[in-house]
C-alpha positions as CSV (number, residue, x, y, z in Angstrom):
1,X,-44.3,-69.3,-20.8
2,X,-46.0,-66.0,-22.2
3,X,-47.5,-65.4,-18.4
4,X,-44.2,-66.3,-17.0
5,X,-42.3,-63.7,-19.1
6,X,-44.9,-60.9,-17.9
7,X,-44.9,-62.0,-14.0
8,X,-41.2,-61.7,-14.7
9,X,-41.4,-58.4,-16.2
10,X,-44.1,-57.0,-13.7
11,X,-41.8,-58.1,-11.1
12,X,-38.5,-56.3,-12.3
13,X,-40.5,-53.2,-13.2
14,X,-42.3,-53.2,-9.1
15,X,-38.1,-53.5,-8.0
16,X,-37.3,-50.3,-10.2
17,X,-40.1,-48.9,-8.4
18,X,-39.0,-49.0,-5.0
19,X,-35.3,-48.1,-5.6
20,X,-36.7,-45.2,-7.1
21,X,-39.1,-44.7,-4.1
22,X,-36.3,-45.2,-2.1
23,X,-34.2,-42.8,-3.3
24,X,-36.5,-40.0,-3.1
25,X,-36.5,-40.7,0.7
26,X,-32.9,-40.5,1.9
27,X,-32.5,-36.8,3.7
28,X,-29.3,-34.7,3.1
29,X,-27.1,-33.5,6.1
30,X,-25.1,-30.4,5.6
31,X,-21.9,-29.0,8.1
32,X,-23.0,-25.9,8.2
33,X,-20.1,-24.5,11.4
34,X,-17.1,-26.3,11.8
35,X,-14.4,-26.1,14.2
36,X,-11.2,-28.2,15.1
37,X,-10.4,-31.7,14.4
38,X,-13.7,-32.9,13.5
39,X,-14.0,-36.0,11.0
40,X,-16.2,-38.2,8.9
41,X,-16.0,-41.6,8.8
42,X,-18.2,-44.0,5.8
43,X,-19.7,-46.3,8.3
44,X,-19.7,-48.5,5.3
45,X,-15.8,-48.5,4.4
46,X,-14.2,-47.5,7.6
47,X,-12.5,-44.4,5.3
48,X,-12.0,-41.4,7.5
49,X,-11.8,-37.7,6.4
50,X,-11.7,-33.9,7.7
51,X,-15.1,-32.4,7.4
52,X,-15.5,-29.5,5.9
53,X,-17.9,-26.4,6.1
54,X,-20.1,-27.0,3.5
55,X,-19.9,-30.6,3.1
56,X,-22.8,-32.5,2.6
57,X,-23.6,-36.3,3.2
58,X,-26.4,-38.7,3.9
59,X,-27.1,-41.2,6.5
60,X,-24.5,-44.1,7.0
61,X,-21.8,-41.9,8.4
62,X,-20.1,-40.6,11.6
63,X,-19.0,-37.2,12.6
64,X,-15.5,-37.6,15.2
65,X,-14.9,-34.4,16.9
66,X,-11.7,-34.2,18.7
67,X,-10.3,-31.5,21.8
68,X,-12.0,-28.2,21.4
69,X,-13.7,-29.1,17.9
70,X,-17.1,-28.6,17.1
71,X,-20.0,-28.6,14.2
72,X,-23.3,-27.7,13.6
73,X,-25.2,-30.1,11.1
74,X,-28.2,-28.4,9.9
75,X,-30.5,-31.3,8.5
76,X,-33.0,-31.2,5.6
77,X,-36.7,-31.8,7.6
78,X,-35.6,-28.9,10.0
79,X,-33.6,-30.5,12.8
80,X,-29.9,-29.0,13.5
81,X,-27.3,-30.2,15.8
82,X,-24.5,-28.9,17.6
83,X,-22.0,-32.0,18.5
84,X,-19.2,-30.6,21.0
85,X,-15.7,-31.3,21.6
86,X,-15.1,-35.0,22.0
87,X,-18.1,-36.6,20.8
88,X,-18.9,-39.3,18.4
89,X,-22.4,-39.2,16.8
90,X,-23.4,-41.7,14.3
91,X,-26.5,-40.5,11.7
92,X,-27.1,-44.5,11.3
93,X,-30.8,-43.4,9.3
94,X,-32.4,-40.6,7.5
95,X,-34.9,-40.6,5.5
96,X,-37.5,-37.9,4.8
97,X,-40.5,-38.2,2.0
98,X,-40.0,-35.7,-1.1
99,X,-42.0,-32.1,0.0
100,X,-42.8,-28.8,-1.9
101,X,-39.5,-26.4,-2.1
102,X,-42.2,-23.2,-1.7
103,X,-42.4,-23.9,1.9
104,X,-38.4,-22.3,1.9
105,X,-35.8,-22.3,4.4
106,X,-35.8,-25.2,6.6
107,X,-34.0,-23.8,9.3
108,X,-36.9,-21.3,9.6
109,X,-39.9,-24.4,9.3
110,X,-42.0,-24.8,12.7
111,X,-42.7,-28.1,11.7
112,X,-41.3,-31.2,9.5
113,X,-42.0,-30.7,6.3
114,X,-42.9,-34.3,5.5
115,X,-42.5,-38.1,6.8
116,X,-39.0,-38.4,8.2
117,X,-37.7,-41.1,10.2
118,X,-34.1,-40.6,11.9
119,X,-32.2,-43.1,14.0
120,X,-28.9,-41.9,15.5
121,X,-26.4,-43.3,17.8
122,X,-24.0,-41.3,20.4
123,X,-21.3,-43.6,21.3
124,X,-19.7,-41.0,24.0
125,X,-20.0,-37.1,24.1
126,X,-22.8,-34.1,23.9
127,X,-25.0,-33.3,21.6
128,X,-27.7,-30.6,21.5
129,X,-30.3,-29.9,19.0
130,X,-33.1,-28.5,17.7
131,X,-36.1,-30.5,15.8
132,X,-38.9,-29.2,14.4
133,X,-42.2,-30.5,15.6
134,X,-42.8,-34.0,14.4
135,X,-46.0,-35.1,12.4
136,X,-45.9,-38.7,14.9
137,X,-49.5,-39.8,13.5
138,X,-47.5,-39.7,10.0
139,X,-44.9,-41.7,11.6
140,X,-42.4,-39.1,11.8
141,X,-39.7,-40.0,14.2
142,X,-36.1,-38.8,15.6
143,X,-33.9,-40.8,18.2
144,X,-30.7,-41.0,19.7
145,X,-29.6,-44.2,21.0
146,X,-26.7,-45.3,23.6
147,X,-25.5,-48.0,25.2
148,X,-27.5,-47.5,28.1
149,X,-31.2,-45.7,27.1
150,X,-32.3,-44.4,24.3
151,X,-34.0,-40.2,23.7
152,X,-37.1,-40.1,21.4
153,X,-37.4,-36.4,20.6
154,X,-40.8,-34.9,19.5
155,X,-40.3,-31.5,18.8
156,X,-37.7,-29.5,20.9
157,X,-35.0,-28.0,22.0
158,X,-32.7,-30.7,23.7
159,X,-29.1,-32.2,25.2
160,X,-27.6,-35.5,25.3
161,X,-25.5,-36.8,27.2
162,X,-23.4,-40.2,27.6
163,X,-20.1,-41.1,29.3
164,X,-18.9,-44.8,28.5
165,X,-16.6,-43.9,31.5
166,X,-19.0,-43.7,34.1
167,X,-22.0,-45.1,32.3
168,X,-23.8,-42.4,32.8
169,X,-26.8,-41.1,30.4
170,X,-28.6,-37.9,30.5
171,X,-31.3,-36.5,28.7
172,X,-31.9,-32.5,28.9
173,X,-36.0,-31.2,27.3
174,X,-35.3,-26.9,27.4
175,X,-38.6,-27.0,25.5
176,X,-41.0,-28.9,24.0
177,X,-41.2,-32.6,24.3
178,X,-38.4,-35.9,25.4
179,X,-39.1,-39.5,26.3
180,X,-36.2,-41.1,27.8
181,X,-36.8,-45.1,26.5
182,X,-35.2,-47.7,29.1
183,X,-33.9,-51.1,27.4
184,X,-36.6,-52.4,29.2
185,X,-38.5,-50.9,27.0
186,X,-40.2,-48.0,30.0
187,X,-40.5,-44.7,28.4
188,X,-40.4,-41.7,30.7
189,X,-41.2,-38.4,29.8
190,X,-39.0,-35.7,30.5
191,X,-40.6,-32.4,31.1
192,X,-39.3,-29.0,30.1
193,X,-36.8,-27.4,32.6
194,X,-36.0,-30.6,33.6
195,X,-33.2,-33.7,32.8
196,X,-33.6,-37.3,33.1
197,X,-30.4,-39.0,34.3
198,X,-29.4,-43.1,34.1
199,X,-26.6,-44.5,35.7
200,X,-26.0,-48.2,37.0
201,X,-29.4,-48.8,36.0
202,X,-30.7,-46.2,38.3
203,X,-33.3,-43.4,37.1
204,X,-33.8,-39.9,38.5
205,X,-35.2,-36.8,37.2
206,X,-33.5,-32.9,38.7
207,X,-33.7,-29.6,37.1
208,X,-31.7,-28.3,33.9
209,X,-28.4,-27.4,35.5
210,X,-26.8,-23.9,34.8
211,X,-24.3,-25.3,32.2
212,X,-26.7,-27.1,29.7
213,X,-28.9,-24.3,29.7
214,X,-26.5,-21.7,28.8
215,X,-25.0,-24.1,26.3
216,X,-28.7,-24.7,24.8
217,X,-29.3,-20.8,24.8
218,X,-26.0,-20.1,23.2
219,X,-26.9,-22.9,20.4
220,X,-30.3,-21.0,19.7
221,X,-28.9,-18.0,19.9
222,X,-26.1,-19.2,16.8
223,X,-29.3,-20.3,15.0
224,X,-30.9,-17.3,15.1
225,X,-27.9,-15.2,13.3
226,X,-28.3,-17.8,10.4
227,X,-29.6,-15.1,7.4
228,X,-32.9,-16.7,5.7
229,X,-31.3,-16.9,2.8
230,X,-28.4,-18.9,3.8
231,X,-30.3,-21.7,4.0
232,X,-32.6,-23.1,1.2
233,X,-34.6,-26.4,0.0
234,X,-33.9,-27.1,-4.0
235,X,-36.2,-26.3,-6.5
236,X,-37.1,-29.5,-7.4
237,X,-39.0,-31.2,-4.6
238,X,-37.5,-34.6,-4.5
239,X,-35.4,-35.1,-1.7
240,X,-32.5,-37.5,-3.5
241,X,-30.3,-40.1,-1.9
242,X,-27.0,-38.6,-3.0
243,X,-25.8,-35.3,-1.5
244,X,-26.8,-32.6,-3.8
245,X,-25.5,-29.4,-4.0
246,X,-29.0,-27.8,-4.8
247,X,-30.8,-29.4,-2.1
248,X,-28.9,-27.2,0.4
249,X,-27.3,-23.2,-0.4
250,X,-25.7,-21.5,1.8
251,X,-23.1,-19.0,-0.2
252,X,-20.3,-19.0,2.5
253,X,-20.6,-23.0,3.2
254,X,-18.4,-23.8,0.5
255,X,-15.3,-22.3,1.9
256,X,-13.7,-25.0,4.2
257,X,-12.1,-23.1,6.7
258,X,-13.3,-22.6,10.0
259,X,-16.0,-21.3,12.1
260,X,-16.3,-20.0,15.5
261,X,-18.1,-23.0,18.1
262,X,-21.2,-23.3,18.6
263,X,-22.5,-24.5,22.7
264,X,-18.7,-25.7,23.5
């Protein structure tokens, strides 16, 4: 009975363990530009609400932006995205291990700061972003994923693309690195300068056309007006699993009203 009462213990103690391990890997997502109609919806609950500049959330949520509406999310391992007008992009996972504050502003990191894993979902619309170069032999991951193929982004500056209208898929590398993964499970790689394009279950491969890569320049460009000292990791190095107001500072992000778009 006495063994029994400590397997028991040992047992509820190694639970307690991994929540708390848990925890300390859940990333926080902040809005750090909104325009328009744009909305977040608890995957979880169904509830629906505006978003607001400043907001912060975690993964389990999607971001609804309507006619001429726009946001850029600016993530806590490094990555940012700008979703445009009528797009629906669902942050299904996020997690990122705990790392040291000192490193400072994660928009201005060159790499991911630690272990993160991100799994997303476009269900229609644009998307482009900007994520920092993955540690891959550490497991560090980032994909989108539609109906019809799937991007796995390494490092780079990229566009996204799908159309549940036409069916058509697209993935845009400006720089760095993109696989395109077929539900077959064939990854192709998609050099810089160049965008990989499925429809009707047909691949092909052409250049960056004109209008993604002025949209990808004017995203970088936004970027690049962000001060330093908008944007800051928390003191404490544990990444939590609740939005916390200390993870993420920016002094203006507070106020709710809105911001000019960003790549739209």
């Amino acid at each position: 009975m006495k063994i029994l009462k400590l397997i028991t213990l040992a047992a509820s103690m190694l639970c307690l363990a991994n929540v708390a391990t848990a925890q300390e890997k859940v990333g926080v997502i902040k809005a750090f530009l909104v325009k328009g109609d744009v909305k977040i919806v608890n995957n979880a609950t169904g509830a629906v609400s505006p978003l607001k500049r400043g907001q912060e959330f975690s993964e389990g949520n999607t971001i609804v932006t309507g006619d001429n509406s726009t946001t850029l999310l600016l993530f806590s391992n490094g990555a940012s995205i700008n979703i445009t007008p009528n797009s629906s992009f669902d942050v299904n996972t996020f997690q990122q291990e705990s790392y040291d504050p000192a490193l400072g502003s994660f928009l201005r990191l060159e790499k991911d700061p630690s272990m993160s894993n991100t799994q997303t979902n476009l269900a229609y619309g644009e998307i482009i972003g900007e994520v920092r170069k993955l540690n891959i032999d550490a497991g560090s991951n980032f994909v989108v994923k539609t109906p019809v193929a799937s991007a796995g982004i390494r490092g780079t500056v990229w566009v996204v693309n799908y159309d549940p209208a036409t069916g058509e898929f697209s993935a845009s590398n400006v720089n760095g690195a993109v696989d395109v993964i077929l539900p077959s499970g064939e990854t192709i790689t998609v050099a810089e300068g160049e965008t990989h394009v499925v429809v009707n279950s047909t691949s092909s491969t052409e250049p960056l056309s004109p209008e993604v890569l002025a949209a990808a320049r004017q995203f970088i460009a936004t970027q690049a007006q962000v001060p330093t000292s908008d944007i800051t990791v928390s003191t404490d190095s544990t990444i939590v699993s609740q939005p916390d107001t200390t993870i993420i500072t920016e002094e203006a992000g507070t106020d709710p009203s809105q911001s000019e778009p960003v790549g739209s």
